[in-house]
Structure formats: structure tokens, C-alpha cells
C-alpha positions in Angstrom: 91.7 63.4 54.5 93.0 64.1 58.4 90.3 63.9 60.8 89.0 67.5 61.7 89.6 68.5 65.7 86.5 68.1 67.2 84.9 65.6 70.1 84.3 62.3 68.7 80.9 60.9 68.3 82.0 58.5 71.2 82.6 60.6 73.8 78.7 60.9 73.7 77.8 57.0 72.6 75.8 57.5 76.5 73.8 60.2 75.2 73.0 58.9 71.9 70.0 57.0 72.1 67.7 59.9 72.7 69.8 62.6 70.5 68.9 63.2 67.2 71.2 63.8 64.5 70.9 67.6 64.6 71.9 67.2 68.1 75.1 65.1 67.3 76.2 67.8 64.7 75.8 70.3 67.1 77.7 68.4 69.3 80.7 66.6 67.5 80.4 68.7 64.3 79.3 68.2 60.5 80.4 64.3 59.5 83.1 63.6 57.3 81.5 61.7 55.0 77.7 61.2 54.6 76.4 57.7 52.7 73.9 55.0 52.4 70.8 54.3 50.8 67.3 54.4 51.9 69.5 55.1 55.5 71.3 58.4 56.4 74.8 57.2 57.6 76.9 60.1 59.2 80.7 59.0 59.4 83.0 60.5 61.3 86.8 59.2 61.1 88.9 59.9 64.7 91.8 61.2 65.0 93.7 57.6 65.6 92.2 56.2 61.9 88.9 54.6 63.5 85.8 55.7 62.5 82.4 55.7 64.0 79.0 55.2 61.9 76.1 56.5 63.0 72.9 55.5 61.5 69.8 57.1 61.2 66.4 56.6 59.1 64.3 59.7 60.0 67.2 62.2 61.4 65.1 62.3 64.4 66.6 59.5 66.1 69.3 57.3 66.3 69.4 53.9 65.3 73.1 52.7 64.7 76.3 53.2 66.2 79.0 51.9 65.0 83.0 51.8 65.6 85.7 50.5 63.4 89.0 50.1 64.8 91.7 51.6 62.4 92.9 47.8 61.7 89.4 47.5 60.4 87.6 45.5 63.7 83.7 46.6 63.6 81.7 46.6 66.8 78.3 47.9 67.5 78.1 50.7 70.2 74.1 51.0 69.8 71.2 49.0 68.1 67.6 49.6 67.9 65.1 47.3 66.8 
């Protein structure tokens, strides 16, 4: 499935930290695919094939960002402990 147009969850990766989810829908629109277990994991795929992750356990905050190249390179764009 095509990304949809929209701003990518990275063009607010600054932001993130004290967003919550609601606020990052609002933002960058509803995520294309939403997994995970015991986590809520909001993926959005970009319109050049990488995808950014962003993880959440309460929906109030965030607590994982992260970006996959669309060769398949992961790298973390935020982490809380």
C-alpha cells in the first residue's frame, strides 16, 4: 500500500517527547498500520519506502521512535527509560 500524503512523523521527531499520540495523529495523520503487544506501535511508511515506529504504552506519551531506511537500516530517533 502507497504511503498516504501527509507530514511524516519525522518532521516532528523535535516535538515528540512531550506529544502524545493523539497529538501525533492530529499532526501527521491516522498510522498505516497499528501493531504490537502489551505496546501500542503506530507505523507510518514515508513516501521514499522508510517507515518510522512510534511506540507508546499509555497513549499519553511517547516512548519509541524509530526509523527504518527502505534498505531495511533501523536507527532509534527517541528512547525513554
Amino acid at each position: 500500500m502507497p504511503a498516504r500524503k501527509r507530514k511524516p512523523p519525522n518532521v516532528f521527531v523535535p516535538s515528540l517527547p512531550k506529544m502524545s499520540m493523539n497529538e501525533v495523529v492530529q499532526k501527521c495523520g491516522r498510522p498505516d498500520e497499528e501493531v504490537g503487544s502489551g505496546l501500542y506501535v503506530f507505523a507510518y511508511r514515508l513516501s521514499d519506502g522508510s517507515m518510522v515506529a512510534i511506540s507508546t504504552s499509555s497513549l499519553t506519551r511517547i516512548d519509541y521512535v524509530n526509523y527504518t531506511d527502505k534498505s531495511g537500516k533501523s536507527s532509534s530517533l527517541l528512547r525513554r527509560k
